[in-house]
N, C-alpha and C positions, 0 to 999 in steps of 0.2 A: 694684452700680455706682451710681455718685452719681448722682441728679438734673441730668438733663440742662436746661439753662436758656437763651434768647435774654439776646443784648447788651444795657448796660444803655439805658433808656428801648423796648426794645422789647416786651417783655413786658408793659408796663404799658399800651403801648398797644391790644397783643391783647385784654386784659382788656374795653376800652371798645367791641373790630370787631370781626368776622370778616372782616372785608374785606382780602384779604390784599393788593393794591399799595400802602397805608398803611404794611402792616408791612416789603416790603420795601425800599420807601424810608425808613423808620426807618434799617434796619439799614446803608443806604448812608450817610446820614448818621452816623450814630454813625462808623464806619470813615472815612471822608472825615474825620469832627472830629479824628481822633488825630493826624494832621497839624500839630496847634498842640500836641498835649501837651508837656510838659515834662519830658523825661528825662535825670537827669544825666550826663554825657559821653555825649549821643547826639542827634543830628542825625538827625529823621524826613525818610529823602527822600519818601516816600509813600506811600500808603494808598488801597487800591482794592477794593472789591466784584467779587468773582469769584462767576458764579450758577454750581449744577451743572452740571459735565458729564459725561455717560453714555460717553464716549470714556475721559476719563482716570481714571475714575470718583471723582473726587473730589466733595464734598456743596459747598454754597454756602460762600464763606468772603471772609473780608476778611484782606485780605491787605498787610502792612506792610513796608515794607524802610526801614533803618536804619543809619548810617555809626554810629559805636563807635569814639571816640578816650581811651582811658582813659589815654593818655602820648603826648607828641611824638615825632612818627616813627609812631604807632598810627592804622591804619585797618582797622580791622573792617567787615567785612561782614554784615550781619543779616537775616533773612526770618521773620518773622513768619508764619505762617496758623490763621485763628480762626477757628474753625467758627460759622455760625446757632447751629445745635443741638450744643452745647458740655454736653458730659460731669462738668463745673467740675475739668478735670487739663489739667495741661501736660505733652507729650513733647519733650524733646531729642532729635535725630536727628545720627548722627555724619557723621565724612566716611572718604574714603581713600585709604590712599597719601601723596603730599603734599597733597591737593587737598582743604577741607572741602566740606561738600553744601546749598548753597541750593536744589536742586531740586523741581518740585513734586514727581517721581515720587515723589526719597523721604520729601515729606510726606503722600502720599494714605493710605499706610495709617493712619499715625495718625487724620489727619483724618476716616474713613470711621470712624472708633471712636467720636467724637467729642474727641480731643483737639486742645487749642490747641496747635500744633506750633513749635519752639522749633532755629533751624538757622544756621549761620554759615558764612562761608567762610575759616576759621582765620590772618584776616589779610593775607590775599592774592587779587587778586580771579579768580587762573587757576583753572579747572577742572581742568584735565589732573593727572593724580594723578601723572606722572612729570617735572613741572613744579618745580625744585628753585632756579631763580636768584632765586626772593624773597630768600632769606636772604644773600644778598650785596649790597650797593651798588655794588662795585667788586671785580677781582681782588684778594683779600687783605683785605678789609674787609667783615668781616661785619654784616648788617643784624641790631640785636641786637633792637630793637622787635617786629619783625616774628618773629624766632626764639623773641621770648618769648610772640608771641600763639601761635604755630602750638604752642608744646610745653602752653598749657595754660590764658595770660587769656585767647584771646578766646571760650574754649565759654564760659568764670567768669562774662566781663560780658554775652554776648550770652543767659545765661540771665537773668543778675539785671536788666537792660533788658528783656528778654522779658516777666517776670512783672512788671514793674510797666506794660507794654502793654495785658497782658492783663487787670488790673485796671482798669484805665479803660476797658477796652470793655464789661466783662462787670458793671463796679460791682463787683464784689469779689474776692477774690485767689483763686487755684487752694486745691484744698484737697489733690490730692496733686502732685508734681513724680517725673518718671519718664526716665530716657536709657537711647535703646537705640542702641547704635555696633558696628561689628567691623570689625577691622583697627586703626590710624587711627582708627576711633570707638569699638574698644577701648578705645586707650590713652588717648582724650580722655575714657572716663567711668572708668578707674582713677586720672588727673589731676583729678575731679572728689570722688572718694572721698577720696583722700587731702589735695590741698590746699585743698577749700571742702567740707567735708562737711555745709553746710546747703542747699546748693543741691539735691537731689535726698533726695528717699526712699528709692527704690530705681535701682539701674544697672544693665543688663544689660550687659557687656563679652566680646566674641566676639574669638575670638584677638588678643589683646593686642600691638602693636609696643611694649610698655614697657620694654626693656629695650637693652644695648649689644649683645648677642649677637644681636639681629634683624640689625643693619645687618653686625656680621662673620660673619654668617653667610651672608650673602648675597654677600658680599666670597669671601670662601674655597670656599665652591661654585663660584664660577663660575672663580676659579682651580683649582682641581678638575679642572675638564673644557678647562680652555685654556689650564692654562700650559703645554704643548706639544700641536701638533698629534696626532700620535700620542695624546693623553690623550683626548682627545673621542668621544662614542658618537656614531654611527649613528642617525637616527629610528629606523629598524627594530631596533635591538636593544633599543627599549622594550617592545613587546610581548612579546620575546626573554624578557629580563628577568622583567619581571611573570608571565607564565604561568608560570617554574619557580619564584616564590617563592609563588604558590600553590597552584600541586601541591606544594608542601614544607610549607606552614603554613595552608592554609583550612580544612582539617580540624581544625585546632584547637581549635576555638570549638563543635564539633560541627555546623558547618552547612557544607555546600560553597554557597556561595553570591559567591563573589569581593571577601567584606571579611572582613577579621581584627578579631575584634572589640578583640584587645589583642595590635597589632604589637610591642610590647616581649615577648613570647614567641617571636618568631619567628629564627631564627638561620640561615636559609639565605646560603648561602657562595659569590659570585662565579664562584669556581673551578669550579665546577659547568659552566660555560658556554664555559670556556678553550678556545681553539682547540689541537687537536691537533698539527697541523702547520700549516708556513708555507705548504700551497696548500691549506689549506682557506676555505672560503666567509666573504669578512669579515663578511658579514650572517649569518650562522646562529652564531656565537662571537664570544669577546673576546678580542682579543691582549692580552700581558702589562699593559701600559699602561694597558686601558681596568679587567682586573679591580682593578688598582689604587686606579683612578679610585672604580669601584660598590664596593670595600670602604674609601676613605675616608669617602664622605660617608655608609655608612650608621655609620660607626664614631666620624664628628664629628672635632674636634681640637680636641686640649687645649696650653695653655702647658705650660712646662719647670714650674712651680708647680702643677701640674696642676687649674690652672682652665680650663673650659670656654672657648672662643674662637669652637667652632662645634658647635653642637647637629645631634646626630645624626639624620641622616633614617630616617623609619620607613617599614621594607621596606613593599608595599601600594599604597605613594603612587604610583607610578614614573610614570602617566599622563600627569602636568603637568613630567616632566623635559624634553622638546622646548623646551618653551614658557619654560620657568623656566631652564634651566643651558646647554640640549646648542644650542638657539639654532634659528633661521631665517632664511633670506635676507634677510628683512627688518629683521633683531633677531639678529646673528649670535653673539652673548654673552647672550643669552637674555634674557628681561623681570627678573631679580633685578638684573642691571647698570644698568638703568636704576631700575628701582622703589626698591631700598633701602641699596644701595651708592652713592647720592649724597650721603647725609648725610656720611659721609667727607669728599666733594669739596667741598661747600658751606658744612656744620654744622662742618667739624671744621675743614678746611685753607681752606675761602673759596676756592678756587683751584679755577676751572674745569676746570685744563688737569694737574688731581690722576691719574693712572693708578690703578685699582682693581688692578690685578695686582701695583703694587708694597709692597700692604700687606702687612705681615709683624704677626702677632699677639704674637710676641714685645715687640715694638720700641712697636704702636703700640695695641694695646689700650687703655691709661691713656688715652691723647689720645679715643677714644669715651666716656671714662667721666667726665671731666674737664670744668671749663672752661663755656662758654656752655651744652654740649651735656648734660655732666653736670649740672647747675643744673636747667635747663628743660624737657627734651624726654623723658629720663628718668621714669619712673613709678614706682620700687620699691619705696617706701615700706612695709616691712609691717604698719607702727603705724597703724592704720586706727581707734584706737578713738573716736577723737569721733565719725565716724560711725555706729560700731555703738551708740555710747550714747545718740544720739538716734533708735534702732529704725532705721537705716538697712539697706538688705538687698543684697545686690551677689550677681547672678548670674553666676558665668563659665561660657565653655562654648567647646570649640577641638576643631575636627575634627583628627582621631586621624593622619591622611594629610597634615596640611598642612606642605606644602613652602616656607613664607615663614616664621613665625616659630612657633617650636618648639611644639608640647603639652607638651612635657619642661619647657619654661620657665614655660610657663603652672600648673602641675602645680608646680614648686617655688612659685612666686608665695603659691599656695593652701595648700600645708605651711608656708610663711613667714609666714602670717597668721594661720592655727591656732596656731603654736608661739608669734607675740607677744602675740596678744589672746583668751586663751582664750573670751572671749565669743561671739567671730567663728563658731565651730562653729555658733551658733544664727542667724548672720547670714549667712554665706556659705555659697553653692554649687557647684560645680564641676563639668558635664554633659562629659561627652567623646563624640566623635560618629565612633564604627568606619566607615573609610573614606571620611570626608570630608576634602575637599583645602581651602582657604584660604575662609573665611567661605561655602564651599559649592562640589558640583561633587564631582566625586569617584563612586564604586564605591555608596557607603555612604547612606543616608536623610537630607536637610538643612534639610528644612519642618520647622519646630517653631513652637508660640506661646509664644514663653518668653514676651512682654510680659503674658499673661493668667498662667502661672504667677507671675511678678512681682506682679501688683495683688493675686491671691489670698493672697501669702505678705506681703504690706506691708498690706494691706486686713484679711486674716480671718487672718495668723497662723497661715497654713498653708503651711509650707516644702514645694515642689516635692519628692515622692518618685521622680517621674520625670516626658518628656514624651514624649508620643508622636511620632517623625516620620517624615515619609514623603519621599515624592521624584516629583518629576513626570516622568508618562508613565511609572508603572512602578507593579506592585502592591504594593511591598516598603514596610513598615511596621516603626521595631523603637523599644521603649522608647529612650532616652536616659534614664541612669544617675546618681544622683550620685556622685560619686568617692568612693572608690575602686571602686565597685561598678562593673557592667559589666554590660549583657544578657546573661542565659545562655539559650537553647533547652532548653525543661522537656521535652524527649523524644515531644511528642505536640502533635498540630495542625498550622496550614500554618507552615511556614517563613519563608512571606511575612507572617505577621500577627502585629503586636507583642503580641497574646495569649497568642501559643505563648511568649513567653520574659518572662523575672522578673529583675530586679536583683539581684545579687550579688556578692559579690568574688569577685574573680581568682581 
């Protein structure tokens, strides 16, 4: 790890004291001066000395926020935080859903590493991740500024503002640059690989929203289960559900343990579940309707062209279907109708008053792939090679269970990059995580430090073989794999510890 070093003029004055209220008022000055810097298209609103605190456990830091107008109509949001004891790396940190993340939470772990932490609010200054009227000014008139920061300038400029922040407080510039995002900060650091590949060294990207098929998939789920009553499950038929698709497929893997390590093995059949007759118990079966319903969305749907429209969901998952499709009294069309079926409303049609029920894949596919939406918010680029030619390293990794945007999609992304930039194999990696549901949660293990296999494989040129993770309040530990490989159980030791099992294919 680099040489961790104080802002500049403070170090020099250590040199001369040991007296340390010298040197902390150094460091408030230095942070206090940035306030007059000169950054181009960036308006410092202000600069303030934050000491440690043992509550949030973040380390002392100086702490900058910044407006970022790089076009009329453009207001970026910025937050700087720059640790005393600075590592000499900058982290990007993502956001999600619609919302980006100036939060401290999610700069304490960087800043506890010692990085200068590098974080925006993707153009818009709401929080709420299901917060989508930015991108309109009016019914029918799309806010196109604001559509072009949230799909991809404002991480571009709030990093290159960032490091030249960072440079005036520290006296010299970062020596690595690092983004670590999932979901939403997925797709904001595959927007970062492909269209500014000097900005970062290496990216970590956790389940990707880069694509059209996130948002019609979220569309057609939820029409799934509610375009007639009669379609929709039961809360109770989830655990219904789940328990016969792993008494059909946990054995698989050779572990009874309640995750499949590779749900693309598994082919348990609805039917299995069918109510016998019409006075049997609607909680203990499915009427014809609902097997329906659980043999679409695990089987996707495709156009009459037979491209994808909606990515298959992988048997395993079923846990976060209440919550995600089948809906709650409070959220009766489930959190997907609001989370990712508003770009439709907003991004596509501008039109508030858009029905998600009436999309038809047919008809309206092109209009997700098209237009402001295709331009901007889109990430698919498989031509990644300026990146990879300047040693850039891009980690992805997508729990195996996740119910928002596919591992199937993520999984082509990563064949799409092999097949265009043969170099890519030395640069990219792909972790898939058995039984984890949407950037975590889930049956399956979700702790990992991919940001330390990251500086290892950008630093000492040692690509991640795997990473250990585990999961809180539970003993269960299992490698994480690089694709296509998978944990397998070597037949001996405990079950619960990522020792007993080795990387392999399928």
């Amino acid at each position: 790890m680099a040489q961790r070093s104080l802002p500049f003029g403070v170090s020099e004055l250590v040199l001369l004291s040991f007296i340390v209220v010298p040197r902390v008022a150094s460091a408030q000055d230095a942070c206090q001066g940035l306030t007059a810097a000169s950054i181009p298209q960036a308006t410092i609103v202000a600069a303030t000395s934050v000491p440690a605190n043992a509550t949030t456990k973040a380390p002392a830091f100086c702490e900058v926020r910044a407006t970022l107008s790089p076009a009329p109509g453009s207001q970026i949001g910025a937050v700087y935080r720059l640790p005393l004891d600075w590592n000499g790396k900058v982290l990007g940190v993502g956001g999600g859903g619609s919302a980006g993340n100036v939060t401290l939470q999610g700069a304490v772990e960087g800043l506890s590493r010692g990085y200068a932490v590098i974080q925006n609010d993707l153009g818009h200054a709401s929080t709420n991740g299901t917060d989508w009227s930015f991108a309109i000014t009016a019914p029918g008139k799309p806010n196109v500024e604001a559509v072009i920061d949230f799909g991809h300038r404002a991480t571009h400029e709030a990093t290159v503002a960032g490091k030249a922040v960072v440079s005036r407080f520290y006296g010299r510039p970062a020596q690595r640059s690092y983004w670590e995002g999932c979901s939403t900060g997925g797709r904001q650091g595959l927007a970062e690989v492909q269209r500014y590949p000097e900005d970062y060294d290496g990216v970590i990207a956790g389940a990707p929203v880069y694509s059209p098929l996130v948002y019609a998939n979220a569309m057609l789920r939820v029409q799934a289960f509610h375009a007639r009553p009669e379609s929709n499950l039961r809360p109770d038929h989830v655990p219904l559900i789940q328990k016969a698709v792993l008494a059909s497929c946990d054995a698989q893997d050779g572990v009874v343990d309640g995750i499949l390590t590779d749900p693309r093995a598994c082919r348990w059949d609805p039917t299995e579940l069918a109510c016998g007759s019409t006075s049997a118990d609607p909680a203990s079966c499915l009427a014809p309707a609902q097997v329906d319903t659980v043999r679409r969305i695990y089987g996707g749907v495709k156009t009459k062209d037979g491209k994808d429209a909606a990515m298959p969901l992988m048997r395993g998952g079923e846990s976060d279907w209440v919550r995600r499709m089948i809906g709650t009294p409070d959220l009766p069309r489930g959190v997907n109708s609001i989370l990712a079926a508003p770009v439709m409303t907003y991004m596509v049609k501008a039109d508030p008053s858009y029905d998600i029920m009436t999309f038809d894949p047919e008809r309206d596919m092109a209009s997700l792939s098209t237009g402001l939406v295709g331009q901007h918010l889109h990430q698919q680029q498989a031509d990644i090679s300026a990146f990879v030619k300047r040693g850039g390293k891009l980690l992805l990794w997508h729990g195996f269970n996740d119910p928002g945007p596919s591992p199937l999609s993520t999984i082509e992304y990563f064949e799409g990059v092999q097949a265009r930039v043969p170099a890519s194999r030395d640069a990219v990696r792909l972790f898939l995580a058995p039984g984890v549901l949407h950037c975590g949660g889930g049956a399956g293990p979700d702790r990992f430090d991919a940001l330390t296999a990251l500086e290892r494989w950008v630093e000492q040129g040692a690509p991640p073989a795997s990473m250990v993770a585990t999961k809180a309040n539970s003993p269960i530990s299992r490698p994480l794999c690089p694709y296509p490989q998978l944990p397998r159980y070597t037949g001996t030791g405990d079950t619960n510890d990522a020792s007993s099992f080795a990387c392999a294919a399928p």
